[in-house]
C-alpha positions in Angstrom: 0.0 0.0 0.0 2.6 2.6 0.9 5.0 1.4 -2.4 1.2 2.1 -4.1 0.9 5.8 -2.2 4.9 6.4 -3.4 4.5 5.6 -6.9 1.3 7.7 -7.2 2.9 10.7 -5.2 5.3 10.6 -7.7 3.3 10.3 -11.0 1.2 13.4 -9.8 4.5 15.6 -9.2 5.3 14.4 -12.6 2.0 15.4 -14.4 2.4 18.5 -11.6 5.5 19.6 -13.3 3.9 19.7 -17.1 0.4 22.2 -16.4 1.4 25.2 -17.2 1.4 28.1 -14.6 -1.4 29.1 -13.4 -1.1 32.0 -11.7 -2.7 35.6 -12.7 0.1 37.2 -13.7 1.0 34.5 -16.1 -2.3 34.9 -17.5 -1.7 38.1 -18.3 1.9 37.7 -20.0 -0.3 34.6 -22.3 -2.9 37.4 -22.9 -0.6 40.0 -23.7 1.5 37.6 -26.2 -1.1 37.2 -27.8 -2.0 40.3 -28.9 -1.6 43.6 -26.4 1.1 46.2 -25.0 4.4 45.1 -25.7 5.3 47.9 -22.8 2.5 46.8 -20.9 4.0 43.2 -21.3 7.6 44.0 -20.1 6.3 46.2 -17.4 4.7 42.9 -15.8 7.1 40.2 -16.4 8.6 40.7 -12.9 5.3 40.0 -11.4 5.6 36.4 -12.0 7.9 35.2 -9.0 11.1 34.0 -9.8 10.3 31.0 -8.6 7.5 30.7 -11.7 9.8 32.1 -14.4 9.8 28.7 -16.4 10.4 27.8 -20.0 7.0 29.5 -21.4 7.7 32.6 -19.1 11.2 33.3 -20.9 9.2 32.7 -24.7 7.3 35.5 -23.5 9.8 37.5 -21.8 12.3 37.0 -24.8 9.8 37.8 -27.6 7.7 40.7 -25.9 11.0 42.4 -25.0 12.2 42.1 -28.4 9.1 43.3 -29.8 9.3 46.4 -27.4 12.9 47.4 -27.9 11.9 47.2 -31.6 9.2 50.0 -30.4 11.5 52.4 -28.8 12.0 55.8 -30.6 15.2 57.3 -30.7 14.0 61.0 -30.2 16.9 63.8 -30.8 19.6 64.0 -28.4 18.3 61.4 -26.1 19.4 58.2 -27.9 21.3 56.8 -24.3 17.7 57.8 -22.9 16.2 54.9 -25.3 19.2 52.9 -24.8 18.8 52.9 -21.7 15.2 50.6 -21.9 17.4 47.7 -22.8 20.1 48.0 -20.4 17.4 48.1 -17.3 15.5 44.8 -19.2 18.9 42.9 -19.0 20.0 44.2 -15.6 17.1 43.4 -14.3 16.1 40.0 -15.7 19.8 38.9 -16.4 18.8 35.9 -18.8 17.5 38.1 -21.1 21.4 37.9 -22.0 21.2 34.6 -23.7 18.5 35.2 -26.0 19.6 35.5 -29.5 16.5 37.4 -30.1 16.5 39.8 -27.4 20.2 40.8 -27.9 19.5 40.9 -31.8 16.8 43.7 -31.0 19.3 45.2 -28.2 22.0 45.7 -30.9 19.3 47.2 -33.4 18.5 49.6 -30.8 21.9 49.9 -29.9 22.8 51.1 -33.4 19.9 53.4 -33.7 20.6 55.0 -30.1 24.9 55.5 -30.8 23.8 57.3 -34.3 21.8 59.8 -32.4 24.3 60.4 -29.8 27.4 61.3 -31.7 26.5 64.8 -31.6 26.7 64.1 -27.3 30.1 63.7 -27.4 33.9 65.5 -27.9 35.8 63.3 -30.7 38.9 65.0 -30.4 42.3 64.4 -28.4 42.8 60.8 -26.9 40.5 58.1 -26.3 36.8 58.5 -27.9 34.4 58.3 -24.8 31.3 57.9 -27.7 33.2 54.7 -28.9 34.6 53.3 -25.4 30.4 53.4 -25.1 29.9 51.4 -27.5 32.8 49.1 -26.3 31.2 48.8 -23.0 27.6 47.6 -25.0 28.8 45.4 -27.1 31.3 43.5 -24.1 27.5 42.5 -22.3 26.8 40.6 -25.1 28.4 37.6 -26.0 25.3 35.9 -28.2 25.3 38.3 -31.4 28.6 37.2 -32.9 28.5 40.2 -35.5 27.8 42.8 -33.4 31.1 45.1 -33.2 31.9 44.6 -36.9 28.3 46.2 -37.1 29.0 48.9 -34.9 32.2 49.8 -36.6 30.6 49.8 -40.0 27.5 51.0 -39.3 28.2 53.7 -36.6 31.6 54.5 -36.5 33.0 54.7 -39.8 31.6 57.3 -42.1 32.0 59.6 -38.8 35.4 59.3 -37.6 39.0 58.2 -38.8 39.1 54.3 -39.1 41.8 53.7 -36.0 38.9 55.4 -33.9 37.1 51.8 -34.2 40.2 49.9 -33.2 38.7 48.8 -29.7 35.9 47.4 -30.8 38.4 45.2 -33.6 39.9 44.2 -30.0 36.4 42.7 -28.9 36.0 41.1 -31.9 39.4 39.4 -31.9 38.5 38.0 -28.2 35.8 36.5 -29.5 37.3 34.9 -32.8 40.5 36.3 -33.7 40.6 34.8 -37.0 36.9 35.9 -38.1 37.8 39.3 -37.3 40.9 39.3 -39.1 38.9 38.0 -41.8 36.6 40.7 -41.9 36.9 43.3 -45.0 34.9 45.7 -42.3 38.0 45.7 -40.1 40.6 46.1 -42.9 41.0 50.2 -42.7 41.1 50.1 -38.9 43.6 47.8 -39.2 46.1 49.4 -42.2 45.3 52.4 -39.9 46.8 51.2 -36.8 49.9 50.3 -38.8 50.3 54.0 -40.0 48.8 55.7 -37.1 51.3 53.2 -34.6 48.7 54.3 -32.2 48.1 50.0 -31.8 50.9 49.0 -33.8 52.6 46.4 -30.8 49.1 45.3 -30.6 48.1 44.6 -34.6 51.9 43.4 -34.8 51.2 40.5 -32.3 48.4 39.6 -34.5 50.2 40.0 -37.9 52.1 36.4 -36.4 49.5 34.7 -35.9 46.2 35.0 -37.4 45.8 37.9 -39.0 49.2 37.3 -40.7 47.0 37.0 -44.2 46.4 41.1 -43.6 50.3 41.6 -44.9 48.4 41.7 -48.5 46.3 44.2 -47.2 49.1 46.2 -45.9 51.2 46.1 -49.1 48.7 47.5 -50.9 47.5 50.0 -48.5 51.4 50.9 -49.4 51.0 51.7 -53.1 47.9 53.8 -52.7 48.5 56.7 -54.1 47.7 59.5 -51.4 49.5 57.7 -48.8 52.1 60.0 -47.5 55.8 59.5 -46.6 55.2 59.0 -42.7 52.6 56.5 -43.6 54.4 54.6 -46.0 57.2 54.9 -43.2 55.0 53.4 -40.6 53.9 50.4 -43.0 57.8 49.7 -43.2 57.9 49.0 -39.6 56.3 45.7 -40.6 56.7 44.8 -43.7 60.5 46.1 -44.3 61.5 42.2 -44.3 59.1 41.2 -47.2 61.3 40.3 -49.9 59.0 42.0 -52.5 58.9 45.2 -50.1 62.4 46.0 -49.5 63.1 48.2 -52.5 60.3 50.2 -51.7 60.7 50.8 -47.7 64.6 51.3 -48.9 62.8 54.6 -50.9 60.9 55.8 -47.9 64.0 55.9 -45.5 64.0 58.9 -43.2 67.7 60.7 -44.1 70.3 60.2 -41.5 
């Protein structure tokens, strides 16, 4: 009788464990889902206690969130303002993190929200605080793989002088080293680094490894025809000891 009692106990936890929550709040989220506020939605996920945040709470969460960040206006001046919705979903409901399609709408938003501010910041003399932004953004999300190739191309250059987007090469390295070296987006920032030396111990570390294939790239950044002297100079610094580049860093030689 008791092995009878057990066996039941246990197939009732187990059925227990596949109904669906529920509570009112839960309700609500469904209802919303379905068709409602996406603000309204986001505004009650943490009414569901943690302790009822299950699979089909996170579908909801994920995809209303989403939605909503896809909602958010980027009014004049205030783009942090909107970017700011996104960082208070994530800080506040920290799984958010692993969606793919919560971070995809974050970065949209991201993209939107870093356009508008430019205008917020000083972009001259050292380190660019608009950039180191968007370097701090992009570093919370580890799920959209893309993500600081599109900020580069889409924000940064266009606006500012390539090696002002070398940081956010440097996330994309930590991630894959060899799909960022790969990546035509990240080919000025890199010739620029060479000619700028503002990273040049940094992109020479990687020109012995993997992005050693970026030595084309470099000699032909070398026979464009507006590069200067200096430049051309600082593109000797690494490629002086190519065979076919000898004769023409011998040519660029500073006087003695």
């Amino acid at each position: 009788m008791k092995k009878t009692l057990t066996i039941g106990a246990l197939a009732f936890l187990g059925l227990s464990s596949c109904v669906k929550s529920s509570s009112p709040a839960m309700a609500d989220l469904r209802a919303l889902d379905k068709e409602g506020s996406k603000k309204e939605l986001v505004d009650r996920l943490g009414l569901v206690p943690p302790s009822e945040r299950d699979d089909e709470w996170f579908d909801i969460a994920q995809r209303g969130s989403a939605a909503y960040l896809k909602e958010v206006k980027v009014e004049e001046g205030r783009g942090e303002t909107a970017l700011g919705e996104a960082e208070a979903l994530l800080e506040k409901f920290p799984k958010l993190g692993t969606s793919q399609q919560f971070m995809a709408a974050r970065l949209e938003l991201g993209i939107r929200a870093f356009k508008n501010s430019y205008g917020s910041y000083r972009h001259a003399g050292g380190p660019n605080p608009w950039v180191a932004k968007q370097v701090e953004f992009i570093e919370k999300d580890t799920v959209t793989k893309d993500g600081p190739s599109r900020l580069a191309k889409e924000v940064v250059l266009g606006r500012l002088i390539p090696i002002t987007a070398y940081p956010l090469f440097l996330v994309a390295t930590k991630r894959d080293e060899a799909a960022a070296c790969a990546d035509p987006t990240f080919t000025p920032v890199f010739v620029a680094s060479i000619t700028d030396g503002a990273w040049l111990e940094e992109s020479q570390k990687l020109l012995s490894g993997p992005c050693a294939a970026k030595k084309a790239d470099l000699k032909a950044a070398f026979k464009v025809a507006e590069r200067t002297t200096e430049e051309k100079r600082g593109l000797c610094k690494v490629l002086a000891t190519e065979a076919d580049m000898k004769a023409d860093c011998d040519s660029v030689k500073a006087p003695y």
